[in-house]
C-alpha positions as CSV (number, residue, x, y, z in Angstrom):
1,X,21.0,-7.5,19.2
2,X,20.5,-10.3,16.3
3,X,20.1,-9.2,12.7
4,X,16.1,-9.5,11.7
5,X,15.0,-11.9,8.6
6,X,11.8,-11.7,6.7
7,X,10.0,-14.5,6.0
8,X,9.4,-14.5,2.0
9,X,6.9,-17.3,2.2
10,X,4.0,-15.1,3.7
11,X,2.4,-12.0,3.2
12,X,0.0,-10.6,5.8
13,X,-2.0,-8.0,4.3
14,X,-5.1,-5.6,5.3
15,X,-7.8,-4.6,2.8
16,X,-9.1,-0.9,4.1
17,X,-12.0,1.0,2.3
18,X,-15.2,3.0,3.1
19,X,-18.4,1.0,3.8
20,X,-20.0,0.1,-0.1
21,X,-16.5,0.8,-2.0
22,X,-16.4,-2.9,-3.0
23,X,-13.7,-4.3,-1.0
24,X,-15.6,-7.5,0.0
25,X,-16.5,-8.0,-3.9
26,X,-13.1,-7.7,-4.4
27,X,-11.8,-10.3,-2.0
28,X,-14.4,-12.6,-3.5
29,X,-12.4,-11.9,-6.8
30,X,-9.4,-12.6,-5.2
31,X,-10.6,-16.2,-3.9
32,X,-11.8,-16.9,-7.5
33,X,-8.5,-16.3,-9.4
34,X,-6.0,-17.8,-6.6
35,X,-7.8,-21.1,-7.4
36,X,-9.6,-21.7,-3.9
37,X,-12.7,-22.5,-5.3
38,X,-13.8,-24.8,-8.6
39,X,-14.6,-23.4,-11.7
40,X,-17.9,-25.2,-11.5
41,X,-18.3,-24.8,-8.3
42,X,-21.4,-22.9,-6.7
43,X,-20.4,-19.5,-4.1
44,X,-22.3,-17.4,-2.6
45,X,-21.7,-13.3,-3.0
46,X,-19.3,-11.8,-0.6
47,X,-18.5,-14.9,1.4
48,X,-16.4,-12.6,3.6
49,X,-19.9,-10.9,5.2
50,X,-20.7,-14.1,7.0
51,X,-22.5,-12.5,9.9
52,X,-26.3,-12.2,8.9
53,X,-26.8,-8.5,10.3
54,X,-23.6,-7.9,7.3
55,X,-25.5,-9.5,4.6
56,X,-28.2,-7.3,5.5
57,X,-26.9,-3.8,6.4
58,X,-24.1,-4.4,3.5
59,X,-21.3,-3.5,6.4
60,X,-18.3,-5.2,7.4
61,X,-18.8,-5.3,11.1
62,X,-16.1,-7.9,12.5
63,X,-12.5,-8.2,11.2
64,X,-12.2,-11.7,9.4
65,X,-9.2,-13.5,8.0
66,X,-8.4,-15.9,5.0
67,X,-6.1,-17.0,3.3
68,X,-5.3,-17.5,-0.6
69,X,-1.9,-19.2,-2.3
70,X,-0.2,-16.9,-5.0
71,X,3.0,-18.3,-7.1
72,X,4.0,-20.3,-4.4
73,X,3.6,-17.8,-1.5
74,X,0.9,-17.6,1.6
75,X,-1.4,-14.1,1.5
76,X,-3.2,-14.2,5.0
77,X,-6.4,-11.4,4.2
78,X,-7.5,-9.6,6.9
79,X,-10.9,-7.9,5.9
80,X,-11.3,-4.6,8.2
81,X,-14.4,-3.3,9.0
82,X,-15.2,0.5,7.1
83,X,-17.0,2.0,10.0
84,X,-15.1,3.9,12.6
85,X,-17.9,2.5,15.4
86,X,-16.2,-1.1,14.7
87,X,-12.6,0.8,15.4
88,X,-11.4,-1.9,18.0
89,X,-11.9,-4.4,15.2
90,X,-9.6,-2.4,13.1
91,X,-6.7,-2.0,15.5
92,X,-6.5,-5.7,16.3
93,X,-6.3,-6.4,12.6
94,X,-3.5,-4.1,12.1
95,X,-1.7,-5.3,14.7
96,X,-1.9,-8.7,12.4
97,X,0.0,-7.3,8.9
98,X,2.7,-6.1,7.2
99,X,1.0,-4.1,4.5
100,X,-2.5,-3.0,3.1
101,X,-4.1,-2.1,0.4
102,X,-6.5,1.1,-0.3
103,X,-9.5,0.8,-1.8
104,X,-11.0,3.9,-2.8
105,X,-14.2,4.5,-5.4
106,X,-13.1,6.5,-8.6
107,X,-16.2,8.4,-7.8
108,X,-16.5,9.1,-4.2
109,X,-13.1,9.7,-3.5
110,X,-11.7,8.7,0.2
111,X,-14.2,9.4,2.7
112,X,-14.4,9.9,6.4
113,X,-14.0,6.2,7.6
114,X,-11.3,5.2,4.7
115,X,-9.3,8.1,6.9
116,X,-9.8,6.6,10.5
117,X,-8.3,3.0,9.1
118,X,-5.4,4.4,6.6
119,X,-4.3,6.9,9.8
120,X,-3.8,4.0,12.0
121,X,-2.1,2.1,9.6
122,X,0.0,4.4,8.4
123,X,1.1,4.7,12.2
124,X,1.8,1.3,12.4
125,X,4.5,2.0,9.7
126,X,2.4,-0.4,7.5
127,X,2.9,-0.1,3.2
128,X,0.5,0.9,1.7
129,X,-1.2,-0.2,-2.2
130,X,-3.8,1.8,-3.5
131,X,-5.8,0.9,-5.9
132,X,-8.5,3.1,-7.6
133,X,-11.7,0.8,-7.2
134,X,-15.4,0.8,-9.9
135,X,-13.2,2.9,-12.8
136,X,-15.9,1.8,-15.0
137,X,-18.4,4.1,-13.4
138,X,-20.1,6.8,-15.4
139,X,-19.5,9.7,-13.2
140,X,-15.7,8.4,-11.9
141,X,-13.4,11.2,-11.6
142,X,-10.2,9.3,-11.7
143,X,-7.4,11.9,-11.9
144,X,-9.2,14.0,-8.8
145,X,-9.5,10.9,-6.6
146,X,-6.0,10.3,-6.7
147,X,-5.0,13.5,-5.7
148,X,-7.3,13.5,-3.4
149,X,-5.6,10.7,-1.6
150,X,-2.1,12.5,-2.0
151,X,-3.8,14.7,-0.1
152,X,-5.0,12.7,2.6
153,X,-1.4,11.2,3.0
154,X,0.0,14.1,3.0
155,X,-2.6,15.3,5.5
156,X,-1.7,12.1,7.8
157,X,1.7,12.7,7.6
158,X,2.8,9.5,5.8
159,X,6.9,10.0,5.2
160,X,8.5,9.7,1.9
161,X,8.2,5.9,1.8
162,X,4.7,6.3,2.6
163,X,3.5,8.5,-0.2
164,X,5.5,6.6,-2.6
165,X,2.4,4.2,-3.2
166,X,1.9,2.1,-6.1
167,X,-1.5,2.9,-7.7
168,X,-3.7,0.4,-9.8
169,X,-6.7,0.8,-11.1
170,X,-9.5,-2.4,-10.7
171,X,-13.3,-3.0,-11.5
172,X,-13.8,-5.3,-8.6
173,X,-16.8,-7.0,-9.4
174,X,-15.3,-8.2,-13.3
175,X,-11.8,-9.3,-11.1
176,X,-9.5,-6.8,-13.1
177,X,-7.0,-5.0,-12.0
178,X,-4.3,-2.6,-14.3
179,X,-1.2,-0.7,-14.1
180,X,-2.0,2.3,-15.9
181,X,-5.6,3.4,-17.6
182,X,-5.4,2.0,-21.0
183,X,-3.7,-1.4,-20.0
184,X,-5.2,-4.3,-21.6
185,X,-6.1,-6.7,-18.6
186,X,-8.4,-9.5,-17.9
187,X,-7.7,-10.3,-14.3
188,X,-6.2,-9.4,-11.3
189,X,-2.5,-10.5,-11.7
190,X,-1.2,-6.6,-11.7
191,X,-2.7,-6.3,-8.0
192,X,-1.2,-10.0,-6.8
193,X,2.0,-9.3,-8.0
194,X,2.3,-5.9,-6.6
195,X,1.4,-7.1,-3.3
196,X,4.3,-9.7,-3.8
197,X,6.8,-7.1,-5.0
198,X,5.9,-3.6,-2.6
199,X,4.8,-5.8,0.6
200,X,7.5,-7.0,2.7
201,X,7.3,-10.6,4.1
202,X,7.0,-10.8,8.2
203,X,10.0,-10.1,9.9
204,X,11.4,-11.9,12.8
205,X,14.1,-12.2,14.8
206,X,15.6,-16.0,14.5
207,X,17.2,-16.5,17.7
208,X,13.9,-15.3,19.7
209,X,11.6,-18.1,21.5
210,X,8.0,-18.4,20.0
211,X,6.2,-15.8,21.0
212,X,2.4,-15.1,19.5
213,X,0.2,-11.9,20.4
214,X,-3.4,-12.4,21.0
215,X,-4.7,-9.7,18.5
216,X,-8.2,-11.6,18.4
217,X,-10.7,-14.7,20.3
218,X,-13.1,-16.7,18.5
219,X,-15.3,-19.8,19.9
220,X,-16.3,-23.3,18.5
221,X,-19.1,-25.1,19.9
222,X,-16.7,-28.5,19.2
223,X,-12.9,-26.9,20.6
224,X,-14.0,-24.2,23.1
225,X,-12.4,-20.5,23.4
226,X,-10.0,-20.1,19.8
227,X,-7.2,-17.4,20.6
228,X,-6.1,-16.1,16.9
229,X,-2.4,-13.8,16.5
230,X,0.4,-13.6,14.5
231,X,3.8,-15.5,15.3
232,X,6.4,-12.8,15.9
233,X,9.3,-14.7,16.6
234,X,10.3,-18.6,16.8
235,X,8.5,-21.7,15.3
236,X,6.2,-23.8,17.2
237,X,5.6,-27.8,17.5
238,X,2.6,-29.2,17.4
239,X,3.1,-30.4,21.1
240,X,4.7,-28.0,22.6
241,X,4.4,-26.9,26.3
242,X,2.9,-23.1,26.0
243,X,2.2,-20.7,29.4
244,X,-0.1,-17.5,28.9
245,X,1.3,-14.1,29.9
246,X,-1.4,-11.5,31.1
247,X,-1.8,-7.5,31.5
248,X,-0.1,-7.8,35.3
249,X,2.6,-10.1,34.1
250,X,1.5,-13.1,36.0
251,X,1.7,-16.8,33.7
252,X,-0.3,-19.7,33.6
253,X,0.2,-23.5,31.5
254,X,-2.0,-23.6,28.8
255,X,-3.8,-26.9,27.6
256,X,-4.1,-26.9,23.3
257,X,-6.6,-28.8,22.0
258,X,-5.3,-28.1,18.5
259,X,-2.7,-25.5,16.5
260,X,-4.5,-24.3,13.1
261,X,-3.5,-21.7,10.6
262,X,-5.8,-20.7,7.7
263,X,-6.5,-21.9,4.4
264,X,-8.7,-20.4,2.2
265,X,-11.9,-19.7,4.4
266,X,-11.4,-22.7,6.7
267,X,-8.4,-23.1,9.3
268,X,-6.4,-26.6,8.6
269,X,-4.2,-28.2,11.6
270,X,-0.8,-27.2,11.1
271,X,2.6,-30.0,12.7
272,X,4.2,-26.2,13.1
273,X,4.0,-23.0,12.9
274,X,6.6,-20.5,11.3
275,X,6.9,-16.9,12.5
276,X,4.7,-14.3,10.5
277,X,1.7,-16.9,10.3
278,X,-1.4,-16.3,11.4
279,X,-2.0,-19.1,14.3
280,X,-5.4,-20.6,15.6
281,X,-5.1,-22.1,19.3
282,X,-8.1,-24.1,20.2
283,X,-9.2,-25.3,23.5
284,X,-7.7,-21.9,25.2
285,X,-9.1,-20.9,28.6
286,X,-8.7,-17.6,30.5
287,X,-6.7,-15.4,27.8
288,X,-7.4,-11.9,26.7
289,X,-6.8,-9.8,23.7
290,X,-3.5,-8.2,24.1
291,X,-2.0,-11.4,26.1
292,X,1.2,-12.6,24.9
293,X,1.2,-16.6,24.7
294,X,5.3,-18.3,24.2
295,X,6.8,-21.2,25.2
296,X,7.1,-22.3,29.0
297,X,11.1,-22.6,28.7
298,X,11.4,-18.9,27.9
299,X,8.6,-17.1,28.6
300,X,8.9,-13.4,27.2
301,X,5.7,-10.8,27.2
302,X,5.0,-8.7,23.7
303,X,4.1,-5.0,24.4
304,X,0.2,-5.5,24.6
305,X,-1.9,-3.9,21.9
306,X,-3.8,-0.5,22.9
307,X,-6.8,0.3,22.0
308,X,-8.7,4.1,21.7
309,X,-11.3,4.1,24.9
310,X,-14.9,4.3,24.6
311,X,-16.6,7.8,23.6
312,X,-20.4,6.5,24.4
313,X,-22.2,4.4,26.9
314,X,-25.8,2.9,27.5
315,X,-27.9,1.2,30.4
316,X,-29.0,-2.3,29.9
317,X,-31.2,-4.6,32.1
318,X,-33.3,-6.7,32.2
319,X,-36.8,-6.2,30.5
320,X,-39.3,-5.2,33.5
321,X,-42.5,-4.7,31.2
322,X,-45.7,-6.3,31.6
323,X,-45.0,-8.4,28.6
324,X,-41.9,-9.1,30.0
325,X,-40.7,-13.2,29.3
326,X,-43.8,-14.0,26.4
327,X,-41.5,-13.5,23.5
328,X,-38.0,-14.1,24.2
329,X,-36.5,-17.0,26.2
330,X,-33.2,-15.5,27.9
331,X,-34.5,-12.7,30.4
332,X,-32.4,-13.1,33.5
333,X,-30.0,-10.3,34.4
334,X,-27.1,-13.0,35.1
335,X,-27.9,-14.6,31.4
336,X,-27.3,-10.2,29.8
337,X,-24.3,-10.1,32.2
338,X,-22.9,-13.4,31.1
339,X,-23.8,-12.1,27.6
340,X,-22.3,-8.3,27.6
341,X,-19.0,-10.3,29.7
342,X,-18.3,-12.4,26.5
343,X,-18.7,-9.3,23.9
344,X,-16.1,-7.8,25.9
345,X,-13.8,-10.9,25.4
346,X,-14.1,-10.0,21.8
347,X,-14.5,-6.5,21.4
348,X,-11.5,-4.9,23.1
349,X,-13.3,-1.3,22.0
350,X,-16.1,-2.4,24.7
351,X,-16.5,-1.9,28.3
352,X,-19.0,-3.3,30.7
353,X,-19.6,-1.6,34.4
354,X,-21.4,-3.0,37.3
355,X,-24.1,-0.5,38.9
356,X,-24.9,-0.2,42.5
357,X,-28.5,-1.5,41.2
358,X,-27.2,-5.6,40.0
359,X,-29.6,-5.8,37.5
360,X,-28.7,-2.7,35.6
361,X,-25.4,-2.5,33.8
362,X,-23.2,0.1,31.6
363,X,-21.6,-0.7,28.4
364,X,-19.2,1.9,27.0
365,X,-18.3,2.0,23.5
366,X,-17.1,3.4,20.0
367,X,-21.0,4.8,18.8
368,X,-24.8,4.2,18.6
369,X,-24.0,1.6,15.3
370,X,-21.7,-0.7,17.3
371,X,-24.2,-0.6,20.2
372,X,-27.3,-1.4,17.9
373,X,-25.1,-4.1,16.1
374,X,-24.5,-5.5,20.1
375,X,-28.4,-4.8,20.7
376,X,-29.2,-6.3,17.3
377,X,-27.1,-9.7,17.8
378,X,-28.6,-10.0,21.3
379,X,-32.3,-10.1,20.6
380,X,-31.8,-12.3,17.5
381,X,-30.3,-14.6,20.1
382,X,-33.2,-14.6,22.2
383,X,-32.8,-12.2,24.8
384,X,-34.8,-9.6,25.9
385,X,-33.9,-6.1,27.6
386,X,-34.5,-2.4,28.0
387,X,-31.4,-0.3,26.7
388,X,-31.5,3.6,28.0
389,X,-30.6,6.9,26.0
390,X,-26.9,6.5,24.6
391,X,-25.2,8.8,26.3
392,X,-21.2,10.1,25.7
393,X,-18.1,9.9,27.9
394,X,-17.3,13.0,29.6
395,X,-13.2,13.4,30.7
396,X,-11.8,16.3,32.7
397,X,-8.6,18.0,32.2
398,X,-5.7,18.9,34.8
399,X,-7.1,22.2,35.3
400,X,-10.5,20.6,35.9
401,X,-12.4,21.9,32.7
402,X,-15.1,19.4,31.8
403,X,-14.4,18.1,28.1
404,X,-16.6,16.4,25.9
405,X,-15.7,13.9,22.2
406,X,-16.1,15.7,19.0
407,X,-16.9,14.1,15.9
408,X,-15.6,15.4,12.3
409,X,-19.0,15.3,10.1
410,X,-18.7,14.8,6.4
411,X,-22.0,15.8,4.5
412,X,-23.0,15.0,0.5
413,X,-25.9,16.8,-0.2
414,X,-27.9,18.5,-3.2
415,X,-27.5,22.6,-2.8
416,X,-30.7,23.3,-1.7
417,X,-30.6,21.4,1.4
418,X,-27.4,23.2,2.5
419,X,-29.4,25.6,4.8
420,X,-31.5,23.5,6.8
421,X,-28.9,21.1,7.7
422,X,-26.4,24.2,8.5
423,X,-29.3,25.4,10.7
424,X,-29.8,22.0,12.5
425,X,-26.5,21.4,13.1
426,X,-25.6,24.5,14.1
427,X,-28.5,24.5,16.7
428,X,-26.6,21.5,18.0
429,X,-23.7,23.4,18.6
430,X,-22.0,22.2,15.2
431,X,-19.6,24.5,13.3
432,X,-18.9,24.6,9.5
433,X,-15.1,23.9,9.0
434,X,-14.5,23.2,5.2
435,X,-17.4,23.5,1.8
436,X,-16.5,22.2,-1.5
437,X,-18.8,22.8,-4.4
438,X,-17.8,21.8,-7.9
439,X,-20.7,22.7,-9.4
440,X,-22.3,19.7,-10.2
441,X,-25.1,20.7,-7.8
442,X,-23.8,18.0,-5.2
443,X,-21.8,19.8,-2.2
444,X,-19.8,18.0,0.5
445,X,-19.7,20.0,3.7
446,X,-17.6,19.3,6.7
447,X,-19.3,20.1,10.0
448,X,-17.7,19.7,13.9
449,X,-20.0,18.7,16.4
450,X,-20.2,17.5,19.8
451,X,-20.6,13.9,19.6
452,X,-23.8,14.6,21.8
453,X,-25.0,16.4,18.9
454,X,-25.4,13.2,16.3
455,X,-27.6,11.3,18.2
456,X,-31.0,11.4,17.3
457,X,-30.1,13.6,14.3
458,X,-29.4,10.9,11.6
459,X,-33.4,9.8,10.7
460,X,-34.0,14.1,11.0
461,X,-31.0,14.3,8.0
462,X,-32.6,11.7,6.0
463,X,-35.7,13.4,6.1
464,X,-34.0,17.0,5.7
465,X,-32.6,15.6,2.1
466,X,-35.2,13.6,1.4
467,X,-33.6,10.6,1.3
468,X,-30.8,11.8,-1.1
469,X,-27.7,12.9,1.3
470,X,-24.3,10.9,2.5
471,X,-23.4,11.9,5.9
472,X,-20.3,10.2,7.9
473,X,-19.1,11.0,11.0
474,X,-15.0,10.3,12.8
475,X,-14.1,10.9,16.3
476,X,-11.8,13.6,16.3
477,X,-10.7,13.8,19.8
478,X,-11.7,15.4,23.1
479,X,-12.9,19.1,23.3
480,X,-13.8,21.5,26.2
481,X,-17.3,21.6,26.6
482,X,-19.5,23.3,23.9
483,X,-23.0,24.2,26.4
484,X,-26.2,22.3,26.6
485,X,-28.9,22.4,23.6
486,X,-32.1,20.5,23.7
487,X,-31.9,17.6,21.8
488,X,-35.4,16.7,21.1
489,X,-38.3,19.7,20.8
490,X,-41.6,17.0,20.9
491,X,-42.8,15.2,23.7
492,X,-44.3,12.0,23.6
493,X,-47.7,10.2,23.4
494,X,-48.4,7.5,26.1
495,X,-50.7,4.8,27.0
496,X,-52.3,5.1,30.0
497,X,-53.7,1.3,30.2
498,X,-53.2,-1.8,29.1
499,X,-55.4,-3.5,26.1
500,X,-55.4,-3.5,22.1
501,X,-55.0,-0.2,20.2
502,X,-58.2,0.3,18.2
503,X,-58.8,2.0,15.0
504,X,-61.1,4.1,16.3
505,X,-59.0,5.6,19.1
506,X,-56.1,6.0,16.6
507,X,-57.7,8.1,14.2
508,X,-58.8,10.4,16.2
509,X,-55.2,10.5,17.9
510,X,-53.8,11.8,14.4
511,X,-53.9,15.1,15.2
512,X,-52.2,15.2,17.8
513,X,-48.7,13.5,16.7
514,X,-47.1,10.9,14.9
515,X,-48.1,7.4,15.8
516,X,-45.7,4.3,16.1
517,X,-48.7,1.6,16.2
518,X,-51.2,0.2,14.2
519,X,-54.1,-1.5,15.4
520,X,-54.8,-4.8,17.0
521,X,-51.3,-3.6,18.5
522,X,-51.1,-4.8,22.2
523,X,-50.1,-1.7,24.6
524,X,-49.4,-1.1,28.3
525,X,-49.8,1.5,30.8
526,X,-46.6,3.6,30.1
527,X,-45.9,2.3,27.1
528,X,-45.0,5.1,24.2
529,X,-47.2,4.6,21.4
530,X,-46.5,8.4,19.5
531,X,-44.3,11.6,19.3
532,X,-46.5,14.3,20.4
533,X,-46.9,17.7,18.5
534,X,-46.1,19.5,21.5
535,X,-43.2,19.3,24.0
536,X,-44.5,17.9,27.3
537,X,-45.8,14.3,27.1
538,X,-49.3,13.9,26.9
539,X,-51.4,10.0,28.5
540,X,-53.9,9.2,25.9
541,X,-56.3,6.0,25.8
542,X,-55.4,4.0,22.5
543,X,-58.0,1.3,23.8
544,X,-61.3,3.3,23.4
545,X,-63.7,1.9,21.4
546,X,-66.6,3.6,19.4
547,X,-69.8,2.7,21.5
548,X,-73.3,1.3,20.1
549,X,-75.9,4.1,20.2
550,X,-79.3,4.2,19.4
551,X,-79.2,5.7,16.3
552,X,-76.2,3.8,14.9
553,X,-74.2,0.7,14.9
554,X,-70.9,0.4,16.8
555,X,-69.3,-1.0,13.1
556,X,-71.0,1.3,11.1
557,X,-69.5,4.1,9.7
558,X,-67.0,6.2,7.6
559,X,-64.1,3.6,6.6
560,X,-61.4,4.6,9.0
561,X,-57.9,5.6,6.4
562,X,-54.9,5.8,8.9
563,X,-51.5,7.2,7.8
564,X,-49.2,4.3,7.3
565,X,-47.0,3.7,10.2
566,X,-43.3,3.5,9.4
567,X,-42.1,0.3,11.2
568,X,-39.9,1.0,14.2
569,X,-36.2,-0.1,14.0
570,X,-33.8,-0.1,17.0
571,X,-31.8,2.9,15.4
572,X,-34.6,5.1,15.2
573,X,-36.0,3.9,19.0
574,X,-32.5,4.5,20.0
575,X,-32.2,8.1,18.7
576,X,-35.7,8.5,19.7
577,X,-36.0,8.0,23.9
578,X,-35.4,11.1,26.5
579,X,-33.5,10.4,29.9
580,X,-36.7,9.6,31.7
581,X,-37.9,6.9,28.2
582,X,-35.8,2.7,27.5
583,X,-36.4,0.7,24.2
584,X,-37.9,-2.6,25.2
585,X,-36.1,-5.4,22.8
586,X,-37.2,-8.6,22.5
587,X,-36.8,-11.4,19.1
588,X,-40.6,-10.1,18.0
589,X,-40.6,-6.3,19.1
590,X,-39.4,-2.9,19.5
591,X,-41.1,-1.1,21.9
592,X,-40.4,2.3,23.8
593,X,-42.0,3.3,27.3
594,X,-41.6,5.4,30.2
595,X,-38.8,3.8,32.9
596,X,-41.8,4.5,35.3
597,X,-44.7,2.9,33.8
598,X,-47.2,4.5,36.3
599,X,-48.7,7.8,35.4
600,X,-49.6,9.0,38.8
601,X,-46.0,8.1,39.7
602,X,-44.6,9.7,37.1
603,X,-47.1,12.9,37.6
604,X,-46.0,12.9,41.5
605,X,-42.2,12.7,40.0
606,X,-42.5,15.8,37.7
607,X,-43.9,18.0,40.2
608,X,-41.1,17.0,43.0
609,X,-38.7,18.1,40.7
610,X,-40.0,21.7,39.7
611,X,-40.6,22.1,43.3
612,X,-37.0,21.4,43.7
C-alpha cells in the first residue's frame, strides 16, 4: 500500500461549542483579522447565522462552511450546530475535517451538547484545540473549567494524544486570544498559529484516483442541486468526466455545471481541485449524502458516512380545517410530500414514511427542536398543515423486551426549586444520577428520563424556576421500558361552533381554565381555544354574546379586564396536544383542535371506547 502525504496547504477545521458560548462571534473575529473583509467596510453580526430562524433563536441550526487565508495557508471553517437535535448536521461536518477546536465558556463550563459533538469527534480520531472562551466574565471560573474538560476527555476516552490539548484562553467578541493568563495580546494570532502548528494538513494517498464523499447538498435557484465534500484522494480538472456511486453500488455519468471551492463566505470556480479541499459541484442530479462521486476511468466507492437513527417521529398532512387554504398558499398533500422529500435530501438525521392514508405522512427525527425548526421553515414558506403529538421510536431487543430512548438531563437551577423539579421529573419516570452544589446557591442536577418524559415538560420547567433555570438534554441510548405515566393532568376547552370569540363569553370562561384566545379571534367547531382546570375536555360557546334587556343596554356595563393571553408558539402547541388533538400551522396562525372536529362525533367516539 502507497505511503500517505499530507497536504500542508490546507487546514479543514471544526469549531464545536454549546449553544450561546460565542463560537459564531468568534468566527466573525476570525473573518476580520484574516483580512476577508475591509477595514471600512460595513458587516453584519454573526454572518455565519444566515438562516433567519438563527438570527432569531440565537442557534446554529445547519452546518456552514467558509473559508479564511492564514500565512499563506487555506483554513476551510466548518461551523457545527450546538444542539444535539441538529446531530446529523454535526456528523456530516466531521466527516469534512482534520481537527477542531473547543469552545467552552470560562463560566459555564462544558455542558451537555459541547459533550455530544467533542464525543463524535474524538471518535473520528480528530485533534482537538481548546480554548477557554468570555475569560473576561465576572463570575468565570477558569482553573475549574479546565479541569472540568480533563474530565470530560477523560470521561470520553480520548487516548494520550487526545488529552494532550493545547489550551488558549480568548474573549471572542474583542478577537483576542492568549497562551497563558497574563499574556499581553491584542488579537487572535496565538489561536491561528496553533491551528497551523497542532492541526495536521489533509492526508491522502497520491497514487489514488479522485475520489470526493458527499458529506452535504445545497441548491441554487441559478445551477440546480450543489453536492459539497472533501477530496480524499487525487486532483480533479475542471472538465473532467465524473460517474456517481450510490448506497447499492450501482454508477451513473454525471453532468457538472461548474467545480467551486470556498473563499471567504462565497464559493469561487476552481481550474482544479487538490485533495483535502472542500469541493462544490453544481448542476448535480440524483446524488445523496453518503454517495461517493470519482472519476469515470476508475471508479472506486468511499465507506459511506453513518448516521445515529431517529429517536422521535410526528404526523403531518395536509390542513383539513374550516379555514383551511385562506392564509397560506401551498396546501396540497403532494406540495408537503415534495417538501418533507427534499428535507430529507439534506438532513440525513431525517426520515419520511408513507401511510396507508396518502395524505398523511411520518417524519422521524433527532427531537421536538429540529421538528419545530422543519415546522417553523415550512410555514414561513407558505405552507400550511396539521402536525400530531411527537411521539418517540420504540426498538425491541433479541429477547423481545420492548425498549424505549433515554435522554441524559442536565439542570441549573437556584436551590429552592430543586424539589419541585425532582418531583416532576420523577413523576415522569426520571431518576437523579449526579448533584453538584458549590454553594453559590446555583445547583446543576443530572436527571435520566425516558425521552417520552421531556416532551411537554420544558414550558412547565420554565415556569417551575420562574424563568431562571438552564436545562439541556443528550440522547443517551436505548433502555428497556420504564412504564406508562400520564403526561398531561388538564383537559382542554373546546369550541363548539364556528364565529368570533367575544369578550363577554371569555370572561366568564376564566374560571374555568387558561385561555389561548383573545377576542375578535375567529374559532371553529373543534377548535381548542383553553386548557381546562379539570381533566376531561369540556365544549364551551366562545361566541355568546351579552343580550339587550329591558332594563339595560347590550354595551353597557362593567369594563370587561381579561388576563392577558400569552401568544401561542409552535413549541408550546407542540408540547401542548394529546393523541386525539394536531396543531394547525399556517404563515399567520397557530392553532390547536380536535383531529375530529365534530362534538357529537367525538362524544359517540369516547363512549365506544369505554364500552370496549
Amino acid at each position: 500500500m502507497s505511503q500517505l502525504s499530507t497536504n500542508d496547504s490546507i487546514r479543514n477545521i471544526a469549531i464545536i461549542a454549546h449553544v450561546d458560548h460565542g463560537k459564531t462571534t468568534l468566527v466573525d473575529q476570525i473573518f476580520r483579522q484574516s483580512g476577508l473583509f475591509r477595514d471600512n467596510q460595513s458587516v453584519d453580526e454573526r454572518v455565519m447565522d444566515s438562516m433567519d430562524l438563527e438570527r432569531e433563536r440565537g442557534i446554529t441550526i445547519a452546518a456552514k462552511n467558509c473559508s479564511v487565508r492564514w500565512e499563506g495557508v487555506k483554513i476551510n471553517i466548518l461551523d457545527t450546530p450546538g444542539h444535539a437535535d441538529f446531530g446529523g448536521e454535526v456528523e456530516r461536518a466531521l466527516a469534512m475535517v482534520d481537527g477542531a477546536i473547543l469552545l467552552v465558556d470560562s463560566s459555564e463550563g462544558p455542558l451537555p451538547q459541547t459533550r455530544f459533538v467533542l464525543k463524535k469527534a474524538l471518535d473520528l480520531g480528530l485533534n482537538i484545540v481548546v480554548v477557554i472562551n468570555k475569560i473576561d466574565r465576572p463570575d468565570s471560573r477558569i482553573d475549574e473549567v479546565l479541569e472540568e474538560v480533563y474530565d470530560l476527555f477523560i470521561d470520553l476516552d480520548a487516548n494520550d494524544e487526545q488529552i494532550d490539548f493545547p489550551v488558549l484562553y480568548a474573549i471572542g467578541i474583542q478577537g483576542i486570544a492568549k497562551h497563558k493568563l497574563e499574556d499581553e495580546s491584542t488579537n487572535l494570532k496565538p489561536l491561528m498559529d496553533t491551528i497551523l502548528q497542532k492541526i495536521p494538513g489533509p492526508r491522502h494517498n497520491p497514487v489514488e484516483p479522485f475520489q470526493m464523499l458527499v458529506a452535504d447538498l445545497g441548491y441554487s435557484d441559478y445551477l440546480g442541486r450543489l453536492a459539497i465534500g472533501r477530496v480524499a484522494h487525487g486532483t480533479m480538472e475542471r472538465n473532467t468526466a465524473l460517474v456517481c456511486i450510490g448506497e447499492t453500488g450501482e454508477q451513473h455519468s454525471l453532468k457538472i455545471k461548474k467545480v467551486q471551492v470556498y473563499a471567504g463566505l462565497e464559493m469561487e470556480e476552481a481550474e482544479q481541485v487538490q485533495a483535502g479541499d472542500i469541493l462544490i459541484l453544481a448542476g448535480v442530479e440524483d446524488v445523496h449524502i453518503g454517495d461517493t462521486i470519482c472519476t469515470k476511468e476508475q471508479p472506486k466507492a468511499l465507506p459511506r458516512l453513518r448516521v445515529d437513527r431517529p429517536t422521535v417521529s410526528m404526523r403531518f398532512a395536509p390542513n383539513t380545517s374550516p379555514f383551511a387554504g385562506q392564509e397560506g398558499k401551498l396546501v396540497q398533500s403532494t406540495k408537503i410530500r415534495e417538501r418533507l422529500q427534499r428535507e430529507t435530501l439534506r438532513s440525513v438525521a431525517m426520515e419520511v414514511e408513507e401511510t396507508p392514508n396518502s395524505d398523511t405522512f411520518i417524519v422521524k427525527g433527532r427531537g421536538e427542536l429540529q421538528m419545530a425548526i422543519l415546522i417553523e421553515t415550512m410555514r414561513r414558506e407558505g405552507f400550511e398543515l396539521m402536525v400530531g403529538k411527537p411521539e418517540v421510536i420504540y426498538r425491541r431487543d433479541e429477547g423481545g423486551t420492548l425498549l424505549e430512548p433515554i435522554e441524559d438531563v442536565y439542570i441549573d437551577c437556584e436551590e429552592i426549586y430543586l424539589g419541585v423539579i425532582s418531583e416532576k421529573l420523577s413523576h415522569r419516570k426520571g431518576r437523579m444520577v449526579n448533584l453538584t452544589n458549590r454553594g453559590t446557591g446555583r445547583v446543576r442536577v443530572q436527571f435520566s428520563i425516558p425521552s417520552r418524559g421531556l416532551i411537554g415538560y420544558r414550558s412547565q420547567f420554565l415556569t417551575d424556576t420562574r424563568g431562571t433555570g438552564i436545562m439541556n438534554s443528550i440522547f443517551s441510548g436505548y433502555e428497556p421500558h420504564r412504564g406508562d405515566f400520564a403526561s398531561r393532568l388538564s383537559g382542554s376547552l373546546v369550541s363548539d361552533r364556528q364565529g368570533e370569540a367575544t369578550g363577554y363569553s371569555l370572561y366568564n370562561m376564566e374560571p374555568r381554565g387558561v385561555l389561548f384566545i383573545i377576542p375578535a379571534t375567529k374559532v371553529y367547531e373543534g377548535m381548542i381555544i383553553g386548557e381546562h382546570n379539570r381533566d376531561n375536555d369540556l365544549n364551551v360557546n366562545p361566541c355568546k354574546e351579552k343580550k339587550l334587556s329591558n332594563v339595560r343596554a347590550s354595551g353597557k356595563d362593567d369594563a370587561i379586564a381579561l388576563t392577558p393571553v400569552l401568544p401561542m408558539t409552535l413549541e408550546r402547541a407542540i408540547e401542548f396536544i394529546r393523541e386525539d388533538e394536531l396543531v394547525e400551522v399556517t404563515p399567520k396562525n397557530i392553532r390547536l383542535r380536535k383531529a375530529i372536529l365534530d362534538g357529537q362525533e367525538r362524544h359517540r367516539m369516547e363512549g365506544a371506547s369505554k364500552r370496549g
